[in-house]
PDBQT receptor file of N, H, CA, C and O in Angstrom, charges set to zero:
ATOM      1  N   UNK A   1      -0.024   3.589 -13.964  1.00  0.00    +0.000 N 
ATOM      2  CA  UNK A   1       0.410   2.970 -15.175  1.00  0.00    +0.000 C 
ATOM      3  C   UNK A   1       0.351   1.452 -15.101  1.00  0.00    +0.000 C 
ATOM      4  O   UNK A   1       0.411   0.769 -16.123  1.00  0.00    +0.000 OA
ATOM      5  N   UNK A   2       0.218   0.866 -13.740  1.00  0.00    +0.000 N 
ATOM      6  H   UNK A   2       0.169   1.421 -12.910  1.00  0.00    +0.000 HD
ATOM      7  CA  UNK A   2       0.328  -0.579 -14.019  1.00  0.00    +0.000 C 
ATOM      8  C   UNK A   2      -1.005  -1.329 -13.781  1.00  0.00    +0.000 C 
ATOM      9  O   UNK A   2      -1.077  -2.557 -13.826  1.00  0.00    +0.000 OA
ATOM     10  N   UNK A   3      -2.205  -0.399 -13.487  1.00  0.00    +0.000 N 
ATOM     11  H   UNK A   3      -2.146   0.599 -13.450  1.00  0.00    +0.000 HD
ATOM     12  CA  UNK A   3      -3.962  -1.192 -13.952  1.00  0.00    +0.000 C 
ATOM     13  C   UNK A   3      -3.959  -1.121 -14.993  1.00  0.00    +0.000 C 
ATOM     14  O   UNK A   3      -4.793  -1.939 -15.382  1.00  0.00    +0.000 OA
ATOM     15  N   UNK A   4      -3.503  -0.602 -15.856  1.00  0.00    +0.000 N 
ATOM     16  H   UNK A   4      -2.826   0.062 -15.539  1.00  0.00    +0.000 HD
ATOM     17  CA  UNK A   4      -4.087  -0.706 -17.575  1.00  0.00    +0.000 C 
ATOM     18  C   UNK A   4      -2.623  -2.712 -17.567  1.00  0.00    +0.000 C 
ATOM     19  O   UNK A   4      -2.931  -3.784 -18.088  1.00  0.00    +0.000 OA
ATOM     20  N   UNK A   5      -2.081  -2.591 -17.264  1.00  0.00    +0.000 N 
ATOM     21  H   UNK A   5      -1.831  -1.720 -16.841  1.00  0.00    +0.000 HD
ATOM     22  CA  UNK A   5      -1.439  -3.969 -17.456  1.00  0.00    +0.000 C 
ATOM     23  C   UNK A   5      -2.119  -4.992 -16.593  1.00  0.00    +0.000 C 
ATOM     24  O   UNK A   5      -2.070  -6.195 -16.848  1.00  0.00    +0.000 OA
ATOM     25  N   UNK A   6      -2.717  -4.512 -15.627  1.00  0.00    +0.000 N 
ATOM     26  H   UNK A   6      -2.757  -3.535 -15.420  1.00  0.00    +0.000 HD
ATOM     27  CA  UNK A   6      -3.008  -5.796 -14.758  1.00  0.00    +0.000 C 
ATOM     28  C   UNK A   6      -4.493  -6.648 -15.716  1.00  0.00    +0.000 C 
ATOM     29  O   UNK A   6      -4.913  -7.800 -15.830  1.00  0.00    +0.000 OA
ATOM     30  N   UNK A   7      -4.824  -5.477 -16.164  1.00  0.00    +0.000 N 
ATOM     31  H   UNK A   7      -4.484  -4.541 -16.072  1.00  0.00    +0.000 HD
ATOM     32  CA  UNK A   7      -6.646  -5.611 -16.971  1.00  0.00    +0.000 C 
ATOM     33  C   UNK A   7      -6.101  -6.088 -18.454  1.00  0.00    +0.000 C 
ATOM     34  O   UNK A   7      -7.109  -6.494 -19.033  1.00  0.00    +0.000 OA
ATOM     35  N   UNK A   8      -5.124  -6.204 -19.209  1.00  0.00    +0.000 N 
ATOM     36  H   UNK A   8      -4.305  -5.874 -18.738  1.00  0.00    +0.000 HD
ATOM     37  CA  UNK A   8      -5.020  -6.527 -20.589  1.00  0.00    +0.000 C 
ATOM     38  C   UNK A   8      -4.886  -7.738 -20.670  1.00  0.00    +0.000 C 
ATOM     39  O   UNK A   8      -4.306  -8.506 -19.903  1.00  0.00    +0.000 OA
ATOM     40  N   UNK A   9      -5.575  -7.987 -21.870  1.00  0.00    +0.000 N 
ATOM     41  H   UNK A   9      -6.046  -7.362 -22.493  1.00  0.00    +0.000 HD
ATOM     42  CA  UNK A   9      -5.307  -9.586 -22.409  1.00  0.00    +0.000 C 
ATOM     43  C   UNK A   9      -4.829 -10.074 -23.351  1.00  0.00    +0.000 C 
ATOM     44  O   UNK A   9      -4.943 -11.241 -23.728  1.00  0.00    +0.000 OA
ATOM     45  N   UNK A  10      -4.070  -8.965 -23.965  1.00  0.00    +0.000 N 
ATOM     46  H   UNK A  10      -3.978  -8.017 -23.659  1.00  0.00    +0.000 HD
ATOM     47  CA  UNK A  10      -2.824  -9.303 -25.462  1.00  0.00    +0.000 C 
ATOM     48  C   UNK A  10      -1.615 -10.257 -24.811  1.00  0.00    +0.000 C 
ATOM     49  O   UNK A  10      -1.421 -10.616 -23.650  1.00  0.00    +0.000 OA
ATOM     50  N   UNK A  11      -0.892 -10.513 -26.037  1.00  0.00    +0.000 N 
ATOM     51  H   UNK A  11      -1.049 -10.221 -26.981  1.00  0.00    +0.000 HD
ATOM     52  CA  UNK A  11       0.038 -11.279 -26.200  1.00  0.00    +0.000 C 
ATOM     53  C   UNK A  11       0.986 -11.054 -24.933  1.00  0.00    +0.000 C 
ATOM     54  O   UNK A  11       1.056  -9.873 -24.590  1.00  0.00    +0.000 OA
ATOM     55  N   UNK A  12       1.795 -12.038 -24.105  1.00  0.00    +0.000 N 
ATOM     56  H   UNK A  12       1.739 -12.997 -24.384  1.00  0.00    +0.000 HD
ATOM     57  CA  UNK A  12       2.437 -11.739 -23.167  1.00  0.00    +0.000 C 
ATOM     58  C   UNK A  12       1.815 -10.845 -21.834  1.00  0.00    +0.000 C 
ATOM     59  O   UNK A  12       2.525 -10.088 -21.171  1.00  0.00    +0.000 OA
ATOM     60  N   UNK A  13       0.616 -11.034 -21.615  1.00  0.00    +0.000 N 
ATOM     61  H   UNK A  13       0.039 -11.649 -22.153  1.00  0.00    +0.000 HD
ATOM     62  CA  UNK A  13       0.128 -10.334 -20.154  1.00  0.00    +0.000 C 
ATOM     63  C   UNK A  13       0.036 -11.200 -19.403  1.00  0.00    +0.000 C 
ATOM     64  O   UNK A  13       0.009 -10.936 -18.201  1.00  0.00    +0.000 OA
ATOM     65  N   UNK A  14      -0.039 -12.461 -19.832  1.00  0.00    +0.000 N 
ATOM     66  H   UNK A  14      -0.017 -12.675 -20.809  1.00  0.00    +0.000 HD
ATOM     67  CA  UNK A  14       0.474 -13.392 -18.597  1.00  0.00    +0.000 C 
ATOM     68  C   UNK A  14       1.033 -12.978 -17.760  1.00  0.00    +0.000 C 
ATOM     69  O   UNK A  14       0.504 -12.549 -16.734  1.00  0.00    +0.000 OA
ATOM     70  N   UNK A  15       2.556 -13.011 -18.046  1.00  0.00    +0.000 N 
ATOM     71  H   UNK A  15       2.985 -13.361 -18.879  1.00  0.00    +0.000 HD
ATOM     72  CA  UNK A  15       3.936 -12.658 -17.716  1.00  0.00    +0.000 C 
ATOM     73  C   UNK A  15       3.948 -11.353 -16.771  1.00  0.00    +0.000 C 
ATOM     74  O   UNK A  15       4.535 -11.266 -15.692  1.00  0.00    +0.000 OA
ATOM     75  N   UNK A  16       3.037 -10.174 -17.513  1.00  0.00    +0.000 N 
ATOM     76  H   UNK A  16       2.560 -10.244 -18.389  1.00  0.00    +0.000 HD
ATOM     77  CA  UNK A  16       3.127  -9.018 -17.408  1.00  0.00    +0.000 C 
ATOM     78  C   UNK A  16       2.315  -8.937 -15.638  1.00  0.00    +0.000 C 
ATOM     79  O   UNK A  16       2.802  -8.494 -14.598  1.00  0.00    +0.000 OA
ATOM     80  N   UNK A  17       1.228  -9.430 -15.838  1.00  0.00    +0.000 N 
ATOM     81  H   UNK A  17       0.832  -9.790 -16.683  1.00  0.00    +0.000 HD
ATOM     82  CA  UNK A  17       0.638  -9.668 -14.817  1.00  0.00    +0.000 C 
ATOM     83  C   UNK A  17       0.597 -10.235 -13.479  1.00  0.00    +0.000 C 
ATOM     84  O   UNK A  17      -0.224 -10.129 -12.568  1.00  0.00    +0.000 OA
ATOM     85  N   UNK A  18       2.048 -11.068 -13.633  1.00  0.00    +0.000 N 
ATOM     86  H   UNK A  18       2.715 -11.154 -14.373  1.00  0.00    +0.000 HD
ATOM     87  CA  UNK A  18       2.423 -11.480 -12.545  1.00  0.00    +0.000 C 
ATOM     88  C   UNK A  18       3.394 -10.373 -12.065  1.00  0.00    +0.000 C 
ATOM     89  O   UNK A  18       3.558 -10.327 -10.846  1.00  0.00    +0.000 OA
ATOM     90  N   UNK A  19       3.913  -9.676 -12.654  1.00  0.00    +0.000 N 
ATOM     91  H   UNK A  19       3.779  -9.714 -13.645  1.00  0.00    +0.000 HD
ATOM     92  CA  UNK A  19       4.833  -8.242 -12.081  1.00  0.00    +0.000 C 
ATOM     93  C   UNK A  19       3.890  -7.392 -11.538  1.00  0.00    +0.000 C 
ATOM     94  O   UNK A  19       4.094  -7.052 -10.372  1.00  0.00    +0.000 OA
ATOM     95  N   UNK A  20       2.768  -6.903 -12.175  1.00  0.00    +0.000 N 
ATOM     96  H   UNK A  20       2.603  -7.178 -13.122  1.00  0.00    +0.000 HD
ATOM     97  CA  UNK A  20       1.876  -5.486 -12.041  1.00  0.00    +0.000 C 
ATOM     98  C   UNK A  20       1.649  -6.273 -10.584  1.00  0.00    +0.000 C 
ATOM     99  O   UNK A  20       2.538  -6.143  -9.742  1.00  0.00    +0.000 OA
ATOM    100  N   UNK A  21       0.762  -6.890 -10.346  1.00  0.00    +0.000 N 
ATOM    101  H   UNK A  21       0.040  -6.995 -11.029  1.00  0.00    +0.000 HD
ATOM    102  CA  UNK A  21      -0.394  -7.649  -9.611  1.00  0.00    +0.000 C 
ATOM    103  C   UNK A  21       0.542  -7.452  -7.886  1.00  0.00    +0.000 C 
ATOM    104  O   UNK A  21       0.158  -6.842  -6.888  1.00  0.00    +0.000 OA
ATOM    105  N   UNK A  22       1.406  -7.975  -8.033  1.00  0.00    +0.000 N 
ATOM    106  H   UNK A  22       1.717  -8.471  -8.844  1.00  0.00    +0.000 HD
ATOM    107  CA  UNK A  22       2.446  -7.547  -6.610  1.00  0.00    +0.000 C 
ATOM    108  C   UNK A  22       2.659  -6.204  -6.314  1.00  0.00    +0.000 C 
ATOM    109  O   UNK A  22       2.443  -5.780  -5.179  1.00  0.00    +0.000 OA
ATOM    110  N   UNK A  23       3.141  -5.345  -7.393  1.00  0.00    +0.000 N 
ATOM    111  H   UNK A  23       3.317  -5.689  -8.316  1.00  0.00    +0.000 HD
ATOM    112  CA  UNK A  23       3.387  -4.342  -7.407  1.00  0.00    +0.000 C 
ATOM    113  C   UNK A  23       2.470  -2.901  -7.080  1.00  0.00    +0.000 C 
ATOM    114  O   UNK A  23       2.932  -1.866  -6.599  1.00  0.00    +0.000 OA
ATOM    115  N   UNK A  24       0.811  -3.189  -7.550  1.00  0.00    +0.000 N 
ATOM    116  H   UNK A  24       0.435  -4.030  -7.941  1.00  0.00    +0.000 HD
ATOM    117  CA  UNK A  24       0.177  -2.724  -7.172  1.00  0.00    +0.000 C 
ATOM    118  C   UNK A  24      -0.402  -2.760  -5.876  1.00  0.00    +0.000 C 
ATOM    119  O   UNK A  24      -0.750  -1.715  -5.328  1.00  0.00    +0.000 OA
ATOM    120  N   UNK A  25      -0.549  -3.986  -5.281  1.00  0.00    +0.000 N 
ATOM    121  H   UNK A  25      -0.266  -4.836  -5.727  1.00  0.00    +0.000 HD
ATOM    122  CA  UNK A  25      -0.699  -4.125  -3.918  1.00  0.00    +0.000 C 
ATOM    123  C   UNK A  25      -0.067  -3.911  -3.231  1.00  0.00    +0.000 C 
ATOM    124  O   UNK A  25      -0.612  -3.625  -2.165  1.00  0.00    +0.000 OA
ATOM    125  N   UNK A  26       1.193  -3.873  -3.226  1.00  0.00    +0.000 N 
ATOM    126  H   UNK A  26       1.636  -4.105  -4.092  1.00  0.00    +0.000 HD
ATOM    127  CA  UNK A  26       2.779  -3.238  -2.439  1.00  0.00    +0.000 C 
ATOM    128  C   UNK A  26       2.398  -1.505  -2.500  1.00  0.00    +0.000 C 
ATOM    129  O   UNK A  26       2.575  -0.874  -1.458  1.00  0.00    +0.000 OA
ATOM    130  N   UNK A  27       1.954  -0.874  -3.553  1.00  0.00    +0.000 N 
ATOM    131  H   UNK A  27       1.810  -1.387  -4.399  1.00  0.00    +0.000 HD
ATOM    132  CA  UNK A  27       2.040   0.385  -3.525  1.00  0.00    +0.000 C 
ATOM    133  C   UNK A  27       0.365   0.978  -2.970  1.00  0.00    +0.000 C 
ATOM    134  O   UNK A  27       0.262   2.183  -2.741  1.00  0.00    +0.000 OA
ATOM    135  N   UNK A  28      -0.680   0.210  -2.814  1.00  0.00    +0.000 N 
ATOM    136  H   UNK A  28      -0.596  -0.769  -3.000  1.00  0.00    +0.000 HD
ATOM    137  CA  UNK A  28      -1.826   0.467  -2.186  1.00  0.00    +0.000 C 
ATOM    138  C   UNK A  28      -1.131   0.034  -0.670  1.00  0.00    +0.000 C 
ATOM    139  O   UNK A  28      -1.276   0.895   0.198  1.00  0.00    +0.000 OA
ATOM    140  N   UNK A  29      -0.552  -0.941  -0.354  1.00  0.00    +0.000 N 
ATOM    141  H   UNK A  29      -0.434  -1.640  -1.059  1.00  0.00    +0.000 HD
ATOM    142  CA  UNK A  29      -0.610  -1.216   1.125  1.00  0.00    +0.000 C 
ATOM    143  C   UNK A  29       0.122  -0.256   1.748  1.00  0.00    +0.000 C 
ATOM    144  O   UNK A  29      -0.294   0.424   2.685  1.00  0.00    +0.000 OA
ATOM    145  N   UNK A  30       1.591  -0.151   1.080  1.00  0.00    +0.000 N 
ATOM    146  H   UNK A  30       1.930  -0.704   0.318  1.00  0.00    +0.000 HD
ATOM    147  CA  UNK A  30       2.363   1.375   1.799  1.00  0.00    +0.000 C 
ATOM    148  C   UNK A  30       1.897   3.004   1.680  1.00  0.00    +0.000 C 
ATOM    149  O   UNK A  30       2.455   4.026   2.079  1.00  0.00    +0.000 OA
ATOM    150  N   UNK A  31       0.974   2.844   1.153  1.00  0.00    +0.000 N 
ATOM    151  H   UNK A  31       0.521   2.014   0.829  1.00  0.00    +0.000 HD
ATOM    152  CA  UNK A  31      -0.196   4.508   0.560  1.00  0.00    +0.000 C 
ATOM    153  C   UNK A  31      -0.541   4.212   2.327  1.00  0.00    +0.000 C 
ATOM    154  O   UNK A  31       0.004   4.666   3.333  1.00  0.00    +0.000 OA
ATOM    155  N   UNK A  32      -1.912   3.064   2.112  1.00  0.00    +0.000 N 
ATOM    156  H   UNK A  32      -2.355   2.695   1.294  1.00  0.00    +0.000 HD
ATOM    157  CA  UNK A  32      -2.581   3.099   2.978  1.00  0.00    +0.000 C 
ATOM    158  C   UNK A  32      -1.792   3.039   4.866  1.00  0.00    +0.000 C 
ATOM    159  O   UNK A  32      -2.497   3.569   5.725  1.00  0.00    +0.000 OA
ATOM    160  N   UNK A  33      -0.639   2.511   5.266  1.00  0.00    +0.000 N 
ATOM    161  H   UNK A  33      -0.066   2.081   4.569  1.00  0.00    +0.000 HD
ATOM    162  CA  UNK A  33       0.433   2.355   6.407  1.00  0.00    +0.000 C 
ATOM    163  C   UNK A  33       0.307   3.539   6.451  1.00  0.00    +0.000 C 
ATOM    164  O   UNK A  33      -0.309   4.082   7.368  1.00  0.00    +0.000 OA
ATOM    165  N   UNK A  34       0.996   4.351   5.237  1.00  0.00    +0.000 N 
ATOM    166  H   UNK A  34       1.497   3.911   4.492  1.00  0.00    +0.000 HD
ATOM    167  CA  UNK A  34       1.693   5.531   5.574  1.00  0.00    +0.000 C 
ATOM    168  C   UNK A  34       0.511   7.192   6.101  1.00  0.00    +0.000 C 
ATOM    169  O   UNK A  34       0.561   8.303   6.630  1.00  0.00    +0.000 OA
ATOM    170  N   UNK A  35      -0.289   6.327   5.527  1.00  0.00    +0.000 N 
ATOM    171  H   UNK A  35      -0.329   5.425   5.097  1.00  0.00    +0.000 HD
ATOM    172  CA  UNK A  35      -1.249   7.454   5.888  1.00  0.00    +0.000 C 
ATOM    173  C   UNK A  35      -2.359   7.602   7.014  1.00  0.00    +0.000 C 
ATOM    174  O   UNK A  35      -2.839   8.631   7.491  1.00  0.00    +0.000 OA
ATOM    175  N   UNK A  36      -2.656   6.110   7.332  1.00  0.00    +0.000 N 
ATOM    176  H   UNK A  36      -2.266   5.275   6.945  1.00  0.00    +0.000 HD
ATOM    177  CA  UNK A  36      -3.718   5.476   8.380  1.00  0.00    +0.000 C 
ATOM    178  C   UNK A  36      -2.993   4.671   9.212  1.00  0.00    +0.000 C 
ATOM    179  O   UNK A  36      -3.609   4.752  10.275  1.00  0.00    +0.000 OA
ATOM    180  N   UNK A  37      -2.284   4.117   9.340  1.00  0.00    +0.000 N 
ATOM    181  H   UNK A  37      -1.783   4.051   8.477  1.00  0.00    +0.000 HD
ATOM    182  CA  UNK A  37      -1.674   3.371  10.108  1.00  0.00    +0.000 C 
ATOM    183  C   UNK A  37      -0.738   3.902  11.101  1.00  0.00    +0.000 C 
ATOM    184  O   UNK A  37      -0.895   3.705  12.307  1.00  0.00    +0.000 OA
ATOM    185  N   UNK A  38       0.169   4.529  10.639  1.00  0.00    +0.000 N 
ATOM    186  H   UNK A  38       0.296   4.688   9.660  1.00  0.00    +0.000 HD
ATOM    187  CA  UNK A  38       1.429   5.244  11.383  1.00  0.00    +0.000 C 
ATOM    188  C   UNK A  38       1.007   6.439  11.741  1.00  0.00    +0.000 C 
ATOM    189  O   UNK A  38       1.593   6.866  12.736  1.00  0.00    +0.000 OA
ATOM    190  N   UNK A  39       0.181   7.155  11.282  1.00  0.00    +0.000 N 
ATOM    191  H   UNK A  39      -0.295   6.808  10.474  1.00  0.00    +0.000 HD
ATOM    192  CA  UNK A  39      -0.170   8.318  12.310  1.00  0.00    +0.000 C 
ATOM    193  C   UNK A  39      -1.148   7.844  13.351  1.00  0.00    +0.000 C 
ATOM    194  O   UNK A  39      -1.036   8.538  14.361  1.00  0.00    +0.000 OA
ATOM    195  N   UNK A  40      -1.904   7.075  13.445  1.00  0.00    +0.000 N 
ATOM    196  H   UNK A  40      -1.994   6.511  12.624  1.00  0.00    +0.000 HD
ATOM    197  CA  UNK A  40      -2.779   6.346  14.274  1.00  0.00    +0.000 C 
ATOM    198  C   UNK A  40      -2.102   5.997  15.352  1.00  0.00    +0.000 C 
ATOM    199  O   UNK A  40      -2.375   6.401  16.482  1.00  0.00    +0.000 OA
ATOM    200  N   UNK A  41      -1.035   5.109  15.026  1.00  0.00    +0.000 N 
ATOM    201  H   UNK A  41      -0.813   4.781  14.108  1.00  0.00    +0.000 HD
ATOM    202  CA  UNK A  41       0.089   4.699  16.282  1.00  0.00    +0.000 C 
ATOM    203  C   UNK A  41       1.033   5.847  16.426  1.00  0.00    +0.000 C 
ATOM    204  O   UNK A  41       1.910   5.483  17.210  1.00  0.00    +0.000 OA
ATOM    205  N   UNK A  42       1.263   7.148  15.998  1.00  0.00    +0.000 N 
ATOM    206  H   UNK A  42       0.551   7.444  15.362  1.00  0.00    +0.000 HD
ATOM    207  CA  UNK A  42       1.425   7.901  16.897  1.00  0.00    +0.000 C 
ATOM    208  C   UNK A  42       1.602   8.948  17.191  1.00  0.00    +0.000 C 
ATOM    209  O   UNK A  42       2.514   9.733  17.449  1.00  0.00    +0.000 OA
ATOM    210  N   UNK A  43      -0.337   8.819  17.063  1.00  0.00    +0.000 N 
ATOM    211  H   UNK A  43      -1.078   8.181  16.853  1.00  0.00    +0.000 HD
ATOM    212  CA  UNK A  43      -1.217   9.195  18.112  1.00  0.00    +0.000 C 
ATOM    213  C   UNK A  43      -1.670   8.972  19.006  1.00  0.00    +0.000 C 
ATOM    214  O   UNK A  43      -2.384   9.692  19.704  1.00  0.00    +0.000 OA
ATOM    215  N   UNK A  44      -1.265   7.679  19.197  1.00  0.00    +0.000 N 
ATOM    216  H   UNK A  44      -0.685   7.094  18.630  1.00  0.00    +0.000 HD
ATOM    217  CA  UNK A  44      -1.977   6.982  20.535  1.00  0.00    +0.000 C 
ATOM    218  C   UNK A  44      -0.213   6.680  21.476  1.00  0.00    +0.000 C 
ATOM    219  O   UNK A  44      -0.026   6.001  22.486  1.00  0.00    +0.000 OA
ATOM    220  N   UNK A  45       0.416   7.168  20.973  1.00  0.00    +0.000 N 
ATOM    221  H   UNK A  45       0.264   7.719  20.153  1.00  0.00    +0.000 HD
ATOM    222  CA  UNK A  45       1.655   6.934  21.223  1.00  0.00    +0.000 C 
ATOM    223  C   UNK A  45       2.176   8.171  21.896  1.00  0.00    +0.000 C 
ATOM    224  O   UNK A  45       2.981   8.179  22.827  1.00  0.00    +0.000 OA
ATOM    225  N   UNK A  46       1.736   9.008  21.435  1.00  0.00    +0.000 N 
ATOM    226  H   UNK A  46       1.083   9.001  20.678  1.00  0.00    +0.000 HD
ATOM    227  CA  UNK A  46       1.832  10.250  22.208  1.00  0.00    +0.000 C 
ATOM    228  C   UNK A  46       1.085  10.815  23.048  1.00  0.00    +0.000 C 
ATOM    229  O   UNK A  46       1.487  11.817  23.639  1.00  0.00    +0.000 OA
ATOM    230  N   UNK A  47      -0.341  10.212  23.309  1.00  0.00    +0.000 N 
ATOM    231  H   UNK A  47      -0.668   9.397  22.829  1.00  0.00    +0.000 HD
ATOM    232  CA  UNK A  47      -1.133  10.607  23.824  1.00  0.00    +0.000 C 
ATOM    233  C   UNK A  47      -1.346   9.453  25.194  1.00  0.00    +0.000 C 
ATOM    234  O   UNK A  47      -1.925   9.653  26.262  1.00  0.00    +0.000 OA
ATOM    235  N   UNK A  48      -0.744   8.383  24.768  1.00  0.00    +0.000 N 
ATOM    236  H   UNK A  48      -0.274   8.220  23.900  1.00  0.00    +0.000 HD
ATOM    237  CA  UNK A  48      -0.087   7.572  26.396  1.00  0.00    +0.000 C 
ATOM    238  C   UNK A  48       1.234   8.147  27.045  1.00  0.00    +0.000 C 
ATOM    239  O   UNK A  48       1.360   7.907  28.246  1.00  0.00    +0.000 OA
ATOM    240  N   UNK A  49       2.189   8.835  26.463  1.00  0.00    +0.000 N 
ATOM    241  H   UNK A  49       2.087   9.031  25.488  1.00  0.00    +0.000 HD
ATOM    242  CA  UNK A  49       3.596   9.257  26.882  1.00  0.00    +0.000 C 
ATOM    243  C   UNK A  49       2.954  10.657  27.577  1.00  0.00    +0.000 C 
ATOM    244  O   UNK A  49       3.631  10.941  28.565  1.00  0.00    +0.000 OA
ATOM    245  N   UNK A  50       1.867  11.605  27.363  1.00  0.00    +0.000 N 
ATOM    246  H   UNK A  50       1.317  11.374  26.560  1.00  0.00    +0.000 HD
ATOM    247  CA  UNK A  50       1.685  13.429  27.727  1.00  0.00    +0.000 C 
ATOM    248  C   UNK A  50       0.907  12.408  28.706  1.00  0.00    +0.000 C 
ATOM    249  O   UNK A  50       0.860  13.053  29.753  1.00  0.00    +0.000 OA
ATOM    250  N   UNK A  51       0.237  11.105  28.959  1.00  0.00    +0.000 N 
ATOM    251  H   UNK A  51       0.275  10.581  28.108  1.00  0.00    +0.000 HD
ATOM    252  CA  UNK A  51      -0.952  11.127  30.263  1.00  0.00    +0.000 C 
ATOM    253  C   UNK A  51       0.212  10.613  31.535  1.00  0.00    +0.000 C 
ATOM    254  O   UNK A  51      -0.058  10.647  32.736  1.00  0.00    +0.000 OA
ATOM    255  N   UNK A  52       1.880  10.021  30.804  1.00  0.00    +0.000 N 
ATOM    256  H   UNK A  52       2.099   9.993  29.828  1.00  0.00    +0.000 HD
ATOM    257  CA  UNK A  52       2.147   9.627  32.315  1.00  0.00    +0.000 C 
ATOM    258  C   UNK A  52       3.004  10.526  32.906  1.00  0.00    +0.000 C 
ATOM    259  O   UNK A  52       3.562  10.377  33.993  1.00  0.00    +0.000 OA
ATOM    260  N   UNK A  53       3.091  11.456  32.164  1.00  0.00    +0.000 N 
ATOM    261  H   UNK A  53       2.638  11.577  31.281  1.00  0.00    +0.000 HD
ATOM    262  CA  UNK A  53       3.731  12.926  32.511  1.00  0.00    +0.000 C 
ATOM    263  C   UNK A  53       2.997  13.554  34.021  1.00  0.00    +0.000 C 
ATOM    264  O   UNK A  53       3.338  14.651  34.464  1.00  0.00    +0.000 OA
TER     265      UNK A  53
């Protein structure tokens, strides 16, 4: 719901656009952590802890 605000150019999207514009990148960056990032670290996190076993 908030690319159709980041892309408009009516009255008051100025404004509007400085809210979306954070907001969308906050919710792509924690997508992307939560899905590529943190299982990555641990996986490699567990797979150094089973080798000094």
């Amino acid at each position: 719901g908030l690319l159709p605000i980041m892309f408009s150019h009516g009255a008051g999207a100025d404004v509007m656009k400085r809210i979306a514009a954070p907001m969308v990148g906050g919710m792509f960056s924690a997508a992307l952590l939560a899905l590529l990032v943190i299982p990555a670290l641990y996986a490699l996190w567990q797979k150094r802890r089973l080798g000094l076993r």
